[in-house]
C-alpha positions in Angstrom: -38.1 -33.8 34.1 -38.5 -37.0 32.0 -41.4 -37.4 30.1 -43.6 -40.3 31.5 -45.6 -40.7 27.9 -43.3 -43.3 26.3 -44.9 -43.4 23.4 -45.3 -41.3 19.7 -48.1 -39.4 19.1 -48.3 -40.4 15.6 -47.0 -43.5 14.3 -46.0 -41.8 11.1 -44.2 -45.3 9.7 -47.6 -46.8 9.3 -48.4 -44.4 6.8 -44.9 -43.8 5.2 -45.8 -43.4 1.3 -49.1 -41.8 1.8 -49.2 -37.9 1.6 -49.1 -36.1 4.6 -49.1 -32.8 3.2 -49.6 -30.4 0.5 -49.0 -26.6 1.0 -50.9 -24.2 -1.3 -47.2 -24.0 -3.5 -48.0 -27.7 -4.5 -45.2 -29.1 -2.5 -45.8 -32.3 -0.8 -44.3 -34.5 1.9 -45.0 -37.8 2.8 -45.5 -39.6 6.3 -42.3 -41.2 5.5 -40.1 -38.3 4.9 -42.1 -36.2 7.6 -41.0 -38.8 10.0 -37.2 -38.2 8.3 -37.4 -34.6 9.2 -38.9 -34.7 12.4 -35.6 -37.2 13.2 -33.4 -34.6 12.0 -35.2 -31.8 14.4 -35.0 -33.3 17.3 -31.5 -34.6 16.7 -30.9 -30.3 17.0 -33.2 -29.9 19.8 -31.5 -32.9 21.3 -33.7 -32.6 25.3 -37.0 -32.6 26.4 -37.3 -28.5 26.5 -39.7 -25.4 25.5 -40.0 -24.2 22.4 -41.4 -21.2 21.2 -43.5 -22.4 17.8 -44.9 -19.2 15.6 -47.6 -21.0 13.8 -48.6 -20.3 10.3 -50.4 -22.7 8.1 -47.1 -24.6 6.1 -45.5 -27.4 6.1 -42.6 -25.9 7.9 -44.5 -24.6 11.0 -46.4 -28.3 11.0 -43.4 -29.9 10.7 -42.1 -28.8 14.1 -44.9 -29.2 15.9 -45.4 -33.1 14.9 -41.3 -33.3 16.1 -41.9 -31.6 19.2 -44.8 -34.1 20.3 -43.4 -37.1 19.2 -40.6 -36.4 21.0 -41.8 -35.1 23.6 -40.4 -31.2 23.4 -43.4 -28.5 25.2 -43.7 -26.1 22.6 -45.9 -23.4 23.0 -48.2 -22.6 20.1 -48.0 -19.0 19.5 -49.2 -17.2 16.0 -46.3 -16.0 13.7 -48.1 -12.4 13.3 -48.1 -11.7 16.7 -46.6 -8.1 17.5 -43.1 -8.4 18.5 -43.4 -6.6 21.9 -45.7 -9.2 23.0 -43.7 -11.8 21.9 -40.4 -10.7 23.8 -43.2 -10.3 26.9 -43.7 -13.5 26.5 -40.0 -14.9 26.2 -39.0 -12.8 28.7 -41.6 -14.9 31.1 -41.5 -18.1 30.3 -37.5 -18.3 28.9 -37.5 -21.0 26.4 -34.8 -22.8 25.3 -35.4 -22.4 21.3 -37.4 -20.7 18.5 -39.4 -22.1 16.0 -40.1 -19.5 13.3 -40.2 -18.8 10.1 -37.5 -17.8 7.6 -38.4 -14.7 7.1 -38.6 -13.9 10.8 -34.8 -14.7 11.9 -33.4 -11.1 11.6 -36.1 -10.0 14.9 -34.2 -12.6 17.1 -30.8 -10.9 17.3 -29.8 -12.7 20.8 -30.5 -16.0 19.2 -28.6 -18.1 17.0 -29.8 -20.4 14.3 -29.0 -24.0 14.9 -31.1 -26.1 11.7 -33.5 -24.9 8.9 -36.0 -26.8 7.4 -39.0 -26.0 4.9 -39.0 -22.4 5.3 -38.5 -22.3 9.1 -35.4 -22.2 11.3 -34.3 -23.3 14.9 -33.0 -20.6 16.9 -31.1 -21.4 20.0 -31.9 -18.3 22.6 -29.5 -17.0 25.1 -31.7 -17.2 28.1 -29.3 -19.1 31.0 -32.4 -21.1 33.1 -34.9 -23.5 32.1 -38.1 -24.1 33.9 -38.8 -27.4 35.0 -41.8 -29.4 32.8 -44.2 -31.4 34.0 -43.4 -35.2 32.7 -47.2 -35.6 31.4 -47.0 -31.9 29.8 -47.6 -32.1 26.1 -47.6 -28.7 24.8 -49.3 -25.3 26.0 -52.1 -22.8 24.0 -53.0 -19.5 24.6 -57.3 -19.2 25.0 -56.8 -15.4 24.1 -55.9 -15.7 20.6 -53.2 -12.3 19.3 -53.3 -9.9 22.8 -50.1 -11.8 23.8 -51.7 -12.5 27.4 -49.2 -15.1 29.6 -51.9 -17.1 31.0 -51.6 -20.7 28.7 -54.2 -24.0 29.0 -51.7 -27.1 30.2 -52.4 -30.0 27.7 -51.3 -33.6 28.4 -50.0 -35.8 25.9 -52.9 -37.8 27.2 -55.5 -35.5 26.7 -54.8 -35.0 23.1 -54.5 -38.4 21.9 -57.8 -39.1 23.5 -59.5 -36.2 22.3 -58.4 -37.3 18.5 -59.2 -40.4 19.0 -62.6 -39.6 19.9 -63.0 -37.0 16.7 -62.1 -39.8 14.9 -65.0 -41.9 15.9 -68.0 -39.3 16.1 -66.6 -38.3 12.6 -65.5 -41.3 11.5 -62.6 -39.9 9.8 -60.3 -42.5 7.4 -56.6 -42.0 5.1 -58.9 -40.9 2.4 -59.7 -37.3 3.8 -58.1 -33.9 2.6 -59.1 -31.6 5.0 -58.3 -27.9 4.4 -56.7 -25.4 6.8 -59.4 -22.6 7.5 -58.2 -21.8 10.8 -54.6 -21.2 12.6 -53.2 -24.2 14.0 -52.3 -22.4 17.3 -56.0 -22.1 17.9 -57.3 -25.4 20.0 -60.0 -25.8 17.2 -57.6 -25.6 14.2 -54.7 -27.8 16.0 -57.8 -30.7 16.4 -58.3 -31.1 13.0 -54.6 -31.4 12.3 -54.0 -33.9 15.3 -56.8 -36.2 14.8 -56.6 -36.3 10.8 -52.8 -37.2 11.3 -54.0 -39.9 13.5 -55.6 -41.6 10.3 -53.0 -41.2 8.1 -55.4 -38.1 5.9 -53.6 -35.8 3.8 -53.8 -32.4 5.0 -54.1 -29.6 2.8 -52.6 -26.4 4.7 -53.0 -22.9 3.3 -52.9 -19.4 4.9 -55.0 -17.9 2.2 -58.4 -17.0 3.4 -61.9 -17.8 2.5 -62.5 -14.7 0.4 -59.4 -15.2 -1.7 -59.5 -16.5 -4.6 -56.3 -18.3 -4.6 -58.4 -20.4 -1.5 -60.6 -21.7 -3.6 -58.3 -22.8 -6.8 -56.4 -24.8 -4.3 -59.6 -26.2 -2.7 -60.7 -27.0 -5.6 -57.5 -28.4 -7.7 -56.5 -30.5 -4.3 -60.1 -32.3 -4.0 -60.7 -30.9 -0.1 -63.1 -33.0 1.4 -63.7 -31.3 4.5 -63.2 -27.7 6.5 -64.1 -26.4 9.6 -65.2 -22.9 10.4 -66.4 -20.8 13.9 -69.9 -18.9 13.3 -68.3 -16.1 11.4 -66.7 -18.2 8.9 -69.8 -19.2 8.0 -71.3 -15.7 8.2 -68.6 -14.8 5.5 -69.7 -18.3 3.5 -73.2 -17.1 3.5 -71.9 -13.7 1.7 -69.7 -14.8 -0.7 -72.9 -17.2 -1.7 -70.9 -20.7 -1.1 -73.7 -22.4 -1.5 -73.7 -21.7 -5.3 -69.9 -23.5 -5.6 -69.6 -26.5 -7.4 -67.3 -28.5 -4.7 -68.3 -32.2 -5.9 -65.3 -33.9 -3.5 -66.2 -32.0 -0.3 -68.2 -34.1 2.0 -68.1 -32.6 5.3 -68.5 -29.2 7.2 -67.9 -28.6 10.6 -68.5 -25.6 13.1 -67.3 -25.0 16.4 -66.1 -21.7 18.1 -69.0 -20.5 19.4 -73.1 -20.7 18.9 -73.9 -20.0 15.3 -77.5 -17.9 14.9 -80.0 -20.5 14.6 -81.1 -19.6 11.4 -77.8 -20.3 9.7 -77.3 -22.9 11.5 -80.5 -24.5 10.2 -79.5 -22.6 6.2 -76.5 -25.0 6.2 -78.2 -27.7 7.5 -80.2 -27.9 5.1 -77.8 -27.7 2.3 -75.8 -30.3 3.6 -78.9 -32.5 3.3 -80.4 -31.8 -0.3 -76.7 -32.1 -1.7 -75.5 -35.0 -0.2 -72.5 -33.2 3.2 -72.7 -33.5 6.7 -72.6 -30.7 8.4 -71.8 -31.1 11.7 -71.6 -28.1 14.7 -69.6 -29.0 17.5 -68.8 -27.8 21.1 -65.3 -26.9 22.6 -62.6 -25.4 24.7 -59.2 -25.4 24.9 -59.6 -26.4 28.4 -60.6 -29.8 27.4 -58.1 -30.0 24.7 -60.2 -29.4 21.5 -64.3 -31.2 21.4 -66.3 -31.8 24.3 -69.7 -32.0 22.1 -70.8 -32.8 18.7 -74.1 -32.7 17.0 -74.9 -35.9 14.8 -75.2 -34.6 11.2 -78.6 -36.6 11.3 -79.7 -34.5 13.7 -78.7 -31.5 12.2 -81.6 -29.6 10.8 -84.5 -31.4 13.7 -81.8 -30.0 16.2 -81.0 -26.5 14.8 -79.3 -24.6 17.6 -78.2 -27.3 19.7 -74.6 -28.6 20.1 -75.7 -31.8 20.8 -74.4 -34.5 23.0 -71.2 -35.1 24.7 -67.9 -36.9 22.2 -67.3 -40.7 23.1 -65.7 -41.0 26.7 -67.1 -37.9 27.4 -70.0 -37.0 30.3 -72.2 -33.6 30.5 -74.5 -32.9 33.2 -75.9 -29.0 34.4 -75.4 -27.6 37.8 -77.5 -24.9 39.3 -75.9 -22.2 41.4 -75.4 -24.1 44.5 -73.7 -27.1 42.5 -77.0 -29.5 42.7 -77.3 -31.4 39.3 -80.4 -30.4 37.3 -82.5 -33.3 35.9 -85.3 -31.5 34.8 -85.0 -30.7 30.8 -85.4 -27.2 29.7 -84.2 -25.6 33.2 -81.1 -23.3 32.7 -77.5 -24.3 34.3 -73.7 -24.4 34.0 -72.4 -26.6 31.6 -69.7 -29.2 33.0 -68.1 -31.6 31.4 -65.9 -34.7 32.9 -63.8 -37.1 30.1 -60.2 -37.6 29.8 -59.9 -35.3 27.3 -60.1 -32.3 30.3 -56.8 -30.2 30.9 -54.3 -30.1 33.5 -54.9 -26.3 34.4 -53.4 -22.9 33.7 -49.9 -21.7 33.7 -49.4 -18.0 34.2 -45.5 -18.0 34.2 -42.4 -20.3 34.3 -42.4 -21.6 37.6 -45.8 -22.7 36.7 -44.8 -25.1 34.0 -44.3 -28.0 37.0 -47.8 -28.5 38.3 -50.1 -31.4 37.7 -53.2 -32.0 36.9 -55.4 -29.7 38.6 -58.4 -30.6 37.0 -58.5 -34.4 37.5 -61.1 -34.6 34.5 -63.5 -32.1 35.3 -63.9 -29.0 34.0 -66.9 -26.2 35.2 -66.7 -24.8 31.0 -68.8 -21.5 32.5 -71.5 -21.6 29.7 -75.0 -21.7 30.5 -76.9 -24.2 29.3 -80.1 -26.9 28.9 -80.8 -30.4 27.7 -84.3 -31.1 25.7 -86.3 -34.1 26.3 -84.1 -36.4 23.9 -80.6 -35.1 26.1 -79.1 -32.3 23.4 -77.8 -29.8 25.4 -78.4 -25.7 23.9 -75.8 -23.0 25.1 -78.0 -20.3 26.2 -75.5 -17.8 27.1 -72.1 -17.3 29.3 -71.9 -17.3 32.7 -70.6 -14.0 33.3 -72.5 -12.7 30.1 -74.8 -11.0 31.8 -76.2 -7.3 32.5 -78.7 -6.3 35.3 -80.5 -3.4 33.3 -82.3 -1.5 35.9 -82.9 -4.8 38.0 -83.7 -6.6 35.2 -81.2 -9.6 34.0 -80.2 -9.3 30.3 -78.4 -12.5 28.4 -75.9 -10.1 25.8 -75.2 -13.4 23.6 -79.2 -13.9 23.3 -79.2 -9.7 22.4 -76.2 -10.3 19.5 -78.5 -13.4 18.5 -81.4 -12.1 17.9 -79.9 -8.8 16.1 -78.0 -11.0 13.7 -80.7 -13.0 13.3 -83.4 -9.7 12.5 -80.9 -7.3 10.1 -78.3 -9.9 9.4 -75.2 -8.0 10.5 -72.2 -8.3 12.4 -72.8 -6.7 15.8 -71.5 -6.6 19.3 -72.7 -6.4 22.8 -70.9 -5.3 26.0 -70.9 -2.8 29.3 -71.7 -2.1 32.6 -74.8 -2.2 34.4 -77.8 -0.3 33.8 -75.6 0.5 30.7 -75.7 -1.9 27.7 -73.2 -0.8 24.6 -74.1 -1.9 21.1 -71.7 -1.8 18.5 -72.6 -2.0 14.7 -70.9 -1.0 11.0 -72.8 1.0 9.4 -74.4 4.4 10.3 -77.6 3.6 8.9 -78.3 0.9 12.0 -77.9 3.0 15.0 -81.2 3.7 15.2 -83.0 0.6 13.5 -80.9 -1.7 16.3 -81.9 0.6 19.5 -85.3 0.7 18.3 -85.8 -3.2 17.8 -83.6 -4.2 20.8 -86.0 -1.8 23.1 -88.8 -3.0 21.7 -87.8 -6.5 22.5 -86.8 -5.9 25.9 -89.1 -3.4 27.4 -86.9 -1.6 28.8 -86.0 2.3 29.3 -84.4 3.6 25.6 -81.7 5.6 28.1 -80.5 1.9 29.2 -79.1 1.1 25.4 -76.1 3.2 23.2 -75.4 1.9 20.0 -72.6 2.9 18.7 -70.6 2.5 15.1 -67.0 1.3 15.2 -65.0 1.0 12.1 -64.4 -2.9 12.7 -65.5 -5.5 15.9 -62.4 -6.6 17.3 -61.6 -10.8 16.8 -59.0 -12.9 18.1 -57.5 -15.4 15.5 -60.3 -18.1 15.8 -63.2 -15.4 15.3 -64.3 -14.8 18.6 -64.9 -11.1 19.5 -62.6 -9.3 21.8 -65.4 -7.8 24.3 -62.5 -6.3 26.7 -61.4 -4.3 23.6 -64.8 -2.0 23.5 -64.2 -1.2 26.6 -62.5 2.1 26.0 -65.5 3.4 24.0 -68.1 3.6 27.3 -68.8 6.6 28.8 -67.2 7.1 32.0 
């Protein structure tokens, strides 16, 4: 199908000496010649098609993805470390026409044959002999399940991610003179925003796969000038330990947070050291089912505000429902979060033939978080939906559990299971008993109700968030 957005993403002329990007080996590349080499990529992949794009964070792997918008190829953001089985799962169900992957990676694709190179990554023309029809407003496609390899992908519009940027833009009021620095993978929605709405400006964009407790992260950080990063809560859990708030970083100005509800209390610690030194640190709330940002949090507000994710992005509307879908107007009364704005996805696509549908949404989207809005209209995520327990009749929030065990001992913890049966799952031998003893105490209920249990690491997906379906194998049957 032809692709009814007829325009660029990114006007990359406008910007054409300016530095797009600079890779933690010190090479750069303007907007000009990334607008060369995104000419020259598409020239291979010649039609509107599906690619396969193994992300990592390099000028190679953004490269592609900036050709494959602008000219209107689906890729379908996948992370370069993600097991091979999975991988060939995946091809095998959704058949794309090419590969875009690493270097270092061609010799796993034996049935496909390299067709252009380009900064460190290659083309790879697969063998497959159909070709699902696209959707003409279908932009590009994300997993919401992070490294498990799952089939089921959010449908984003070319629409939907121009306006989301846009908006980012404004609440942020982002300009060419930013340098933000890649904390996150840009196959997570959270990661791809920053990178789609600081190209928007004309920023430079600092891209690195190190991580925060590498030294090597910081050198470049620091040598570069970063002015801003984003993290999900336990980035900043790991920023709290490796005491960032004793770094000299005179060029960064601003800190953002999305991913997930970040404990109170460290929401309010970086808050505050934002304000005495002159940041903004600013939480925000997302899915990938509307794009990237539904919510942000003025940095004004950040520290009078502490736990709330604040009000809804320009051109964006929230509102709670109770369970029988009436809208709640009454502040501080507990309901499902929705969200309308433009920014909302087309739907879910589970396999090929799903790859033609429209927009199944129409601009609404039901995000399944619980939530309330205080007397000023910030909205507080007070748990998920389906994140509940019934412990011996009684209803138990597991996010508020996690919350308020973080926030006591300062750990990382866990919750999950089964009614009447609520698993906790901790580091460290020496907790088991400290965290059954304080969780009873602060629910009142029966000691048999609670097992805490020590695993040798919580299982994450790629942007942080914990794996819950993953601890399943550890309750008693």
């Amino acid at each position: 199908m032809k692709c009814s957005f007829n325009t660029s993403m990114w006007n990359l002329k406008n910007d054409k000496n300016k530095i797009a990007i600079i890779d933690e080996h010190r090479r750069t590349i303007t907007y000009q010649q990334l607008h060369e080499e995104c000419e020259k990529l598409a020239e291979a992949v010649k039609n509107r098609c599906l690619v396969f794009s193994l992300c990592e964070n390099s000028i190679g792997s953004l490269l592609g993805y900036v050709c494959f918008l602008n000219h209107h190829i689906v890729p379908v953001m996948l992370n370069s470390r993600l097991e091979k089985e999975l991988l060939y799962n995946l091809q095998e169900t959704y058949c794309p026409a090419y590969l875009w992957v690493p270097e270092k990676q061609i010799d796993m694709y034996e049935h496909a044959t390299c067709v252009y190179r380009a900064y460190d990554y290659a083309l790879l023309k697969t063998d497959y002999d159909r070709e699902y029809p696209l959707y003409d407003e279908l932009a590009l496609l994300l997993t919401t399940s992070g490294s498990t390899g799952s089939p089921k992908f959010v449908r984003q519009s070319y629409k939907n991610i121009l306006d989301n940027a846009k908006s980012i833009v404004q609440y942020l009021g982002l300009d060419e003179r930013e340098r933000p620095i890649t904390t996150l993978p840009m196959n997570y929605t959270y990661g791809l925003s920053i990178i789609n709405s600081h190209l928007l400006v004309g920023a430079t964009i600092l891209v690195t796969n190190k991580s925060l407790v590498q030294k090597e992260f910081w050198r470049f950080f620091k040598e570069m000038e970063a002015t801003s990063f984003g993290g999900v809560p336990y980035t900043y859990e790991v920023l709290e330990r490796i005491r960032f708030m004793r770094m000299e970083l005179p060029k960064l100005t601003t800190m953002t947070q999305a991913g997930g509800k970040l404990i109170p209390e460290l929401h309010e610690k970086f808050a505050r050291f934002a304000d005495e030194n002159g940041k903004k640190f600013v939480v925000m709330y997302g899915q990938c089912e509307a794009t990237a940002r539904m919510g942000y949090l003025p940095p004004e507000k950040a520290i009078e505000k502490k736990g709330s994710m604040g009000i809804a992005i320009p051109g964006g509307k929230f509102y709670l429902i109770d369970p029988e879908g009436n809208a709640i107007i009454k502040p501080y009364t507990t309901g499902e979060l929705v969200y309308e704005g433009r920014n909302v996805t087309l739907g879910y696509a589970e396999c090929g033939e799903e790859l033609k549908k429209g927009d199944e949404r129409h601009g609404v989207l039901k995000t399944g978080d619980m939530a309330q809005f205080d007397e000023d209209g910030y909205y507080y995520i007070v748990g998920r939906k389906k994140r509940f327990l019934k412990i011996y009749g009684n209803r138990v929030n597991l996010d508020e559990v996690e919350r308020l065990i973080k926030g006591k001992f300062e750990i990382e913890v866990a919750s999950a299971g089964v009614d009447d049966h609520l698993y906790l799952f901790v580091l460290e031998e020496s907790m088991l008993q400290r965290v059954k003893d304080f969780v009873v105490e602060k629910t009142g209920l029966n000691p048999a109700a609670f097992h805490v249990l020590v695993i040798q690491e919580i299982p994450k997906n790629d942007s942080g968030k914990i794996q819950y379906r993953e601890l399943e194998k550890y309750y008693k049957r």
